[in-house]
C-alpha positions as CSV (number, residue, x, y, z in Angstrom):
1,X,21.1,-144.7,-119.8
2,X,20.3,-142.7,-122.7
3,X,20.7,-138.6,-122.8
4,X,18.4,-137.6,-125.4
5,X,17.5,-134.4,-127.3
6,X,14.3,-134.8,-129.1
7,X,12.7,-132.9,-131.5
8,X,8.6,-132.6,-132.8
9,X,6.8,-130.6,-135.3
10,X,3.5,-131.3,-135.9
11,X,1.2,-130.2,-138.4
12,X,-2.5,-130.7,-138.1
13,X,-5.3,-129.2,-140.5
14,X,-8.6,-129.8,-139.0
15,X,-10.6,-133.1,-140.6
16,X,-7.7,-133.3,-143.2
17,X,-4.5,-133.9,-142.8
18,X,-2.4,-134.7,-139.2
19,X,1.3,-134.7,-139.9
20,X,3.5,-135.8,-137.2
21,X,7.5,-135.7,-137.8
22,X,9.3,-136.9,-134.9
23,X,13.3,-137.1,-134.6
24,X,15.6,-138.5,-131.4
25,X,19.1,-138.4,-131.3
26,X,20.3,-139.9,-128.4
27,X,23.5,-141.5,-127.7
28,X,24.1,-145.1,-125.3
29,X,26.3,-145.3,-122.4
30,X,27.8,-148.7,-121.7
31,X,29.7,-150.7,-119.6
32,X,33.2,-151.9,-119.8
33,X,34.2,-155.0,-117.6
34,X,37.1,-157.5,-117.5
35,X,35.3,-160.7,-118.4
36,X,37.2,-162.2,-115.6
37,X,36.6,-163.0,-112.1
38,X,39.0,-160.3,-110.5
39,X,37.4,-160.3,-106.9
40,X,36.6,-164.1,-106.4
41,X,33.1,-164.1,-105.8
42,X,32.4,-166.4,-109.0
43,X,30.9,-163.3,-111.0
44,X,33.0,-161.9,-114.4
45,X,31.9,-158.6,-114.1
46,X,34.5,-156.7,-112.8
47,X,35.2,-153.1,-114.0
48,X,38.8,-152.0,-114.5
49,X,40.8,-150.2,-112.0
50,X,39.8,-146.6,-112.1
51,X,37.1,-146.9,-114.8
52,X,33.6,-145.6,-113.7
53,X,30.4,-146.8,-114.4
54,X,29.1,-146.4,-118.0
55,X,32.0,-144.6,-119.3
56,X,31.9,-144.9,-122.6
57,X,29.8,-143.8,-124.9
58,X,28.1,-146.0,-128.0
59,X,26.9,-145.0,-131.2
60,X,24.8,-142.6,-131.8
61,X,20.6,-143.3,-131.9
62,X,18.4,-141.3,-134.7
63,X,15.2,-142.0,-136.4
64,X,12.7,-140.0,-138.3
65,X,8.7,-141.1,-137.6
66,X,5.8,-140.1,-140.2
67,X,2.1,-140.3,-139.1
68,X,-0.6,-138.9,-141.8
69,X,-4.3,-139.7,-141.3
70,X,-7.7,-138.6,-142.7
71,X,-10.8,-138.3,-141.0
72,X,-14.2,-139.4,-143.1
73,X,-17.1,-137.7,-141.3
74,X,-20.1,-140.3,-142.2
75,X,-22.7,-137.9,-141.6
76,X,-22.1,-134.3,-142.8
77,X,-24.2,-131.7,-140.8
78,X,-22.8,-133.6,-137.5
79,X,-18.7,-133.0,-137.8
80,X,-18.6,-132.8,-134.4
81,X,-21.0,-135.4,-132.5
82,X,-21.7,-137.7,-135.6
83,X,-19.8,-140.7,-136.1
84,X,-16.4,-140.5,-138.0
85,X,-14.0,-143.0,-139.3
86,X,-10.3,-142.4,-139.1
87,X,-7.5,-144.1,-141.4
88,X,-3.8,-143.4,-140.8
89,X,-0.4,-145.0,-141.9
90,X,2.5,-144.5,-139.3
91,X,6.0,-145.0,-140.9
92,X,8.9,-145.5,-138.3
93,X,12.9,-145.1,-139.2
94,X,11.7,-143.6,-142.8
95,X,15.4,-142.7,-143.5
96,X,16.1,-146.9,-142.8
97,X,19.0,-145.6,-140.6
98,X,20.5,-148.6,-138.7
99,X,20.8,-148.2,-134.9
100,X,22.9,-150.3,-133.0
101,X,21.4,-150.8,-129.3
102,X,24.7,-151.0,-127.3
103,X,28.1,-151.9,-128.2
104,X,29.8,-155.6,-126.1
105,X,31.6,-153.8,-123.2
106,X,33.9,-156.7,-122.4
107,X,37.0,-156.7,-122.9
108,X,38.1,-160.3,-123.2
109,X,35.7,-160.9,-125.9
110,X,37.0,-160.3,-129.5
111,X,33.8,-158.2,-130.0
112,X,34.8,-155.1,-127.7
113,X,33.9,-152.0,-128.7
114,X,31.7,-153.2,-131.2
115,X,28.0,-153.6,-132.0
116,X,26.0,-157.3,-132.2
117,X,22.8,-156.3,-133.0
118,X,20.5,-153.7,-134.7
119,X,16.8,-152.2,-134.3
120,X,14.6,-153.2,-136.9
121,X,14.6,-151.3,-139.9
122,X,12.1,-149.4,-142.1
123,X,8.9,-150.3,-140.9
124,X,4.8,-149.4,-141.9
125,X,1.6,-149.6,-139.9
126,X,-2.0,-148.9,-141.3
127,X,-4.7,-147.8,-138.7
128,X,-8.5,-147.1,-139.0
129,X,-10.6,-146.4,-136.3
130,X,-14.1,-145.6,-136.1
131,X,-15.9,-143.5,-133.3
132,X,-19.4,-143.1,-132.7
């Protein structure tokens, strides 16, 4: 489970401009286990005596999301019923901050206590939409 505190601010200038900044920081319990078959009922995931449930705590998560788009009004005297066109370009982990999911909770493996894999990095999406 994640405990988050999340924080948005958003801009917005009508027909221009809609800026969106959005920032989590959230940190990841996990789970540490044995690796072994402690109880005998053919399943390595036994927990260590007097260790709860997600106990520890994992590196912490943050990223910083951009969203800007324009609306094009196609026909002037009608800004509000005529049809309109909308580009945007979303940007997500802007600061390219690498985020580790969770961290190997076993502690047989040679990997305890230490991260395997990241979320993807820096990344950019174009939109356009049109309503009529």
């Amino acid at each position: 489970m994640r405990s988050s505190g999340a924080t948005a601010a958003t801009q917005t200038n009508p027909g221009f401009i809609n800026v969106t900044f959005n920032q989590n920081v959230d940190t990841c319990a996990y789970l540490v286990t044995t690796g072994l078959d402690n109880y005998n009922d053919g399943m390595a995931n036994a927990r260590p005596a007097g260790v709860p449930r997600n106990s520890l705590q994992g590196p912490g998560y943050a990223d910083l999301d951009l969203r800007w788009s324009h609306d094009f009004y196609l026909v002037r005297a009608k800004k509000d019923k005529g049809p309109m066109a909308t580009l945007g370009i979303d940007a997500f982990d802007v600061l390219n901050h690498v985020n580790y999911p969770s961290d190997v909770g076993v502690q047989t493996s040679p990997f305890f206590g230490r991260p395997v894999s990241a979320q993807p990095g820096r990344r950019l999406q174009l939109s356009f939409r049109f309503r009529f």
